[in-house]
C-alpha positions, 0 to 999 in steps of 0.5 A: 382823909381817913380817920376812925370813927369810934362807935357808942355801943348804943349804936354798934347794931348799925355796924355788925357790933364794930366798936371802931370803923374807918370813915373819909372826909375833910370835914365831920359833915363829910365823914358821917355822910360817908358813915351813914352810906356805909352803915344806913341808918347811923346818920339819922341816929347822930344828926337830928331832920336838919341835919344838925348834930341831935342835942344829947350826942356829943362828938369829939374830933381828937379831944375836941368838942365839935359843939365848940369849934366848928360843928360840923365844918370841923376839920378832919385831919388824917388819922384823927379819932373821931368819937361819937359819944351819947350825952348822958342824964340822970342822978 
């Protein structure tokens, strides 16, 4: 499936400063691994060393929060948005 993937500016220096790149998969799990082998690096920026989704990044699949269906065996339908959005604190 091809989906884009839109990219926090925070992270854009993995993708030559792309704010939205393509990725494949049927499921999130399968479009980050194809991310970060497409952009080395990006991966461990967006999961955590076990390979859960790192605690302050939020990823929605279409307007769906992930965190709240199925992580990241949620399905990727062809041509969904995919947004990787860092979690932001302060007052």
């Amino acid at each position: 499936m091809s989906v884009s993937v839109r990219i926090p500016t925070i992270l854009r220096t993995y993708t030559d400063g792309a704010a939205e790149v393509k990725g494949e998969g049927a499921t999130l799990r399968d479009v980050l691994q194809k991310l970060d082998a497409d952009f080395p690096g990006i991966g461990a920026r967006i999961l955590d060393e076990t390979g859960n989704l790192r605690r302050f990044v939020n990823v929605y699949v279409g307007e769906e929060d992930v965190r709240f269906i199925d992580g990241l065996d949620t399905v990727t339908p062809d041509g969904v948005q995919v947004s990787v959005i860092p979690a932001v604190a302060g007052g």
